[in-house]
Residue frames relative to the residue before (quaternion, step in Angstrom):
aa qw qx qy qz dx dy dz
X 1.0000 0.0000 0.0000 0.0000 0.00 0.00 0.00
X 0.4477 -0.7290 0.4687 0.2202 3.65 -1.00 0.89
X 0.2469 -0.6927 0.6713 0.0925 3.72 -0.42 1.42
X 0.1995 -0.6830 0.6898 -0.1338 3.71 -0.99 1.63
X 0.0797 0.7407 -0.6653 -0.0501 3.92 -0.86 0.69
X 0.4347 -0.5830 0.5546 0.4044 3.83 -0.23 0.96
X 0.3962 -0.7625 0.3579 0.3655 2.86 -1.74 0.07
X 0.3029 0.6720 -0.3957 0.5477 3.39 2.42 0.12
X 0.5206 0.3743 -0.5249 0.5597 4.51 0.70 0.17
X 0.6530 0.4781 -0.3993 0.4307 3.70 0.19 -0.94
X 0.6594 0.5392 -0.3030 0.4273 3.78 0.19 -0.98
X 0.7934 0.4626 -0.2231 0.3267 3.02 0.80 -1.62
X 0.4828 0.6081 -0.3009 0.5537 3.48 1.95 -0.90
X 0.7507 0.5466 -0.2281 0.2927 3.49 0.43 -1.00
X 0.6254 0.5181 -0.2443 0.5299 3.39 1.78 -0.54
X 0.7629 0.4657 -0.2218 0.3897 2.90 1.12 -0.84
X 0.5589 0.4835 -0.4202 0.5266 3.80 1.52 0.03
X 0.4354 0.6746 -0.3964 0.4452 3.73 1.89 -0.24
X 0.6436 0.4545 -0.2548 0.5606 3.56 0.87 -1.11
X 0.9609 0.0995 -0.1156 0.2309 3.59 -0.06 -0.70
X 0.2519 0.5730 -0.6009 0.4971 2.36 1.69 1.45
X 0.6586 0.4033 -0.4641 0.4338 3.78 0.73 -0.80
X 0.6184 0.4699 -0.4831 0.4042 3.72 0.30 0.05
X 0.8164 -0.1046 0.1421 0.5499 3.79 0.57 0.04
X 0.4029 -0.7570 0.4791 0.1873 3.69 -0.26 1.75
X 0.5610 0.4032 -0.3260 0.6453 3.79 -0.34 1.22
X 0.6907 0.5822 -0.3079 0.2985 3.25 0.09 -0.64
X 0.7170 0.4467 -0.1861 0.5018 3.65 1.12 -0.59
X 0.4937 0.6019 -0.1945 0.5968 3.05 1.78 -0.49
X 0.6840 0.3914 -0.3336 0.5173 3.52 0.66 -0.86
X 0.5227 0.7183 -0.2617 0.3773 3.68 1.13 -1.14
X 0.6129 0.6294 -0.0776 0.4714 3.03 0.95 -1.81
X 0.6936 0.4819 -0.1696 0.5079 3.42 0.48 -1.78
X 0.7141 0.6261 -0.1646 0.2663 3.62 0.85 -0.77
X 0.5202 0.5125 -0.1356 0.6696 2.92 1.91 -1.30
X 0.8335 0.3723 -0.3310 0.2391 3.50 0.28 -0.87
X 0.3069 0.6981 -0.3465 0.5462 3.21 2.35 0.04
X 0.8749 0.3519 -0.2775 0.1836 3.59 0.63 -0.90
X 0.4814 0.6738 -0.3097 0.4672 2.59 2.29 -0.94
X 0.5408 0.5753 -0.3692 0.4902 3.88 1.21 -0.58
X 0.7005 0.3826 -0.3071 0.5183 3.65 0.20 -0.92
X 0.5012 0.5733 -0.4585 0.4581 4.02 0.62 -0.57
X 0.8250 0.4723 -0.1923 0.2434 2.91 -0.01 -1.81
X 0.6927 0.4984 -0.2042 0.4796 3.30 1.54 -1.33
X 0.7663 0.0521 -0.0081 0.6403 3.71 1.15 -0.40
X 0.0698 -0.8168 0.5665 0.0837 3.57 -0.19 0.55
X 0.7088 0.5902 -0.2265 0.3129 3.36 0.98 -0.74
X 0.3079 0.7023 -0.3301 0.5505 3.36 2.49 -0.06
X 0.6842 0.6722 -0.1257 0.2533 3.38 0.67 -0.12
X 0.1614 -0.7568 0.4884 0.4032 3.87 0.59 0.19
X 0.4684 -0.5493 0.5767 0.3825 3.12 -1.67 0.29
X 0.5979 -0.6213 0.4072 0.3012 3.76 -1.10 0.36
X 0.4477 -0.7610 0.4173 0.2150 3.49 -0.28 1.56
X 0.6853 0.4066 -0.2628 0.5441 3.88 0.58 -0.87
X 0.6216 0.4727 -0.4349 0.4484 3.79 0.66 0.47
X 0.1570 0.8394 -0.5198 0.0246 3.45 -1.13 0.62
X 0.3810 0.7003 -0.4737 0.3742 2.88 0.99 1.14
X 0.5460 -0.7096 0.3055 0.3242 3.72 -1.02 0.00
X 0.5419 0.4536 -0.6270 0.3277 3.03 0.53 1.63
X 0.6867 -0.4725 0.4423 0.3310 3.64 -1.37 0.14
X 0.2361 0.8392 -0.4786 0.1046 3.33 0.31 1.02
X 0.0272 -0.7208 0.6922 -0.0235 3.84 -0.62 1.10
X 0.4494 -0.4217 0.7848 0.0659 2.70 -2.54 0.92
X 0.1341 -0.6448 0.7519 0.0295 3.19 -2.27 1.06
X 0.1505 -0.7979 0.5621 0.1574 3.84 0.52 0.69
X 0.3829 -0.5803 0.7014 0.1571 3.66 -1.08 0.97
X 0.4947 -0.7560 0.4254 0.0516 3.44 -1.34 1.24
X 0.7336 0.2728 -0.2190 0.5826 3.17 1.37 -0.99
X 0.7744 0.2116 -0.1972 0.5627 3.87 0.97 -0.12
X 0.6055 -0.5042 0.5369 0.3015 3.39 -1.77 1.47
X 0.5664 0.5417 -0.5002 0.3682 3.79 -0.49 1.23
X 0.1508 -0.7599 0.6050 0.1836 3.20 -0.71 0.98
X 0.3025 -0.5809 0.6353 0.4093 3.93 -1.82 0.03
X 0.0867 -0.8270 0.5493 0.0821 3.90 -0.98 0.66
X 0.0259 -0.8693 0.4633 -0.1702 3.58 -0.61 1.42
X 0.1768 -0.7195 0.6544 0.1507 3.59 -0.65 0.70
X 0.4069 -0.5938 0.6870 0.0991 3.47 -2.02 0.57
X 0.3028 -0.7860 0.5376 0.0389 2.87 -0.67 1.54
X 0.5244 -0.4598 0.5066 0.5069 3.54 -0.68 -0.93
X 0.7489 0.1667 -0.1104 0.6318 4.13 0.88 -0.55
X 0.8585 0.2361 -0.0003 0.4552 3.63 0.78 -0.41
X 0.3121 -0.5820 0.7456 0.0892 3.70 -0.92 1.56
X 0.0339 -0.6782 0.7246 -0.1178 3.63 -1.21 1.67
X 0.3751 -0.5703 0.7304 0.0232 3.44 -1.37 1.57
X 0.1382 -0.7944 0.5914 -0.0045 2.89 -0.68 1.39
X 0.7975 0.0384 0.0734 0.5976 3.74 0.75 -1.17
X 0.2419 -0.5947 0.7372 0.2104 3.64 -1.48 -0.16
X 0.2582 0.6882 -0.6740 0.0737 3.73 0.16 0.38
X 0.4517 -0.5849 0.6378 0.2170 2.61 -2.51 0.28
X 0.5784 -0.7839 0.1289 0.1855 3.46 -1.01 1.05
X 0.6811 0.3970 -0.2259 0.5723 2.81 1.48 0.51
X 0.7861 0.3027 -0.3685 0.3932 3.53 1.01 0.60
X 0.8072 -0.0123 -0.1065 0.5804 3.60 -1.38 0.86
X 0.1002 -0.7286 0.6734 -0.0757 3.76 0.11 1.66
X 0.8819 0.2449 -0.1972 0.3513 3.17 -1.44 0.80
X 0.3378 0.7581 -0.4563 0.3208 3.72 1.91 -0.21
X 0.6542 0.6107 -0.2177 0.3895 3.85 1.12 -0.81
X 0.6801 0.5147 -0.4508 0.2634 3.69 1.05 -0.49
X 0.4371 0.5257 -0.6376 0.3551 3.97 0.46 0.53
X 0.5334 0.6560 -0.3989 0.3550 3.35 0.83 -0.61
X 0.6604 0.5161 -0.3037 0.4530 3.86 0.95 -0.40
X 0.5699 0.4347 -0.5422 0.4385 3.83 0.91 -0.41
């Protein structure tokens, strides 16, 4: 199955190891290191995953929540292809990401 990371998840990962690297050098790195742990586990089993409760539309959309930082990874299942839709943090502008699915 084709693993697909928008490129507005990448950006969005990428600002956010900006930020916490300025809070403590290492820190964006660790961030960094974190996401790429999940996008692995996605890819390797997507269906481990819940589907995303505040969605109700008709695609299959799941959430990988990162353990040591408030961010979640959010993907839909395609029929050929696991798409990364967003890197969001969990508590701001929820749901800003769903144009991102057509």
């Amino acid at each position: 199955m084709k693993f697909t990371i928008l490129h507005e998840a990448e950006l969005e990962a990428a600002e956010a190891a900006a930020w916490y690297d300025d809070q403590r050098s290492g820190l964006g790195d660790d961030f960094l290191a974190e996401v790429a742990e999940a996008f692995a586990r996605i890819s390797s089993a997507p269906q481990e995953f819940s589907r995303l409760e505040s969605y109700a539309g008709s695609y299959e959309v799941r959430r990988c929540v990162l353990d040591r930082f408030p961010y979640v990874v959010v993907f839909t299942c395609r029929s050929e292809e696991i798409l990364v839709v967003t890197t969001a943090h969990t508590r701001r502008r929820p749901l800003y990401w769903l144009a991102r699915l057509e």
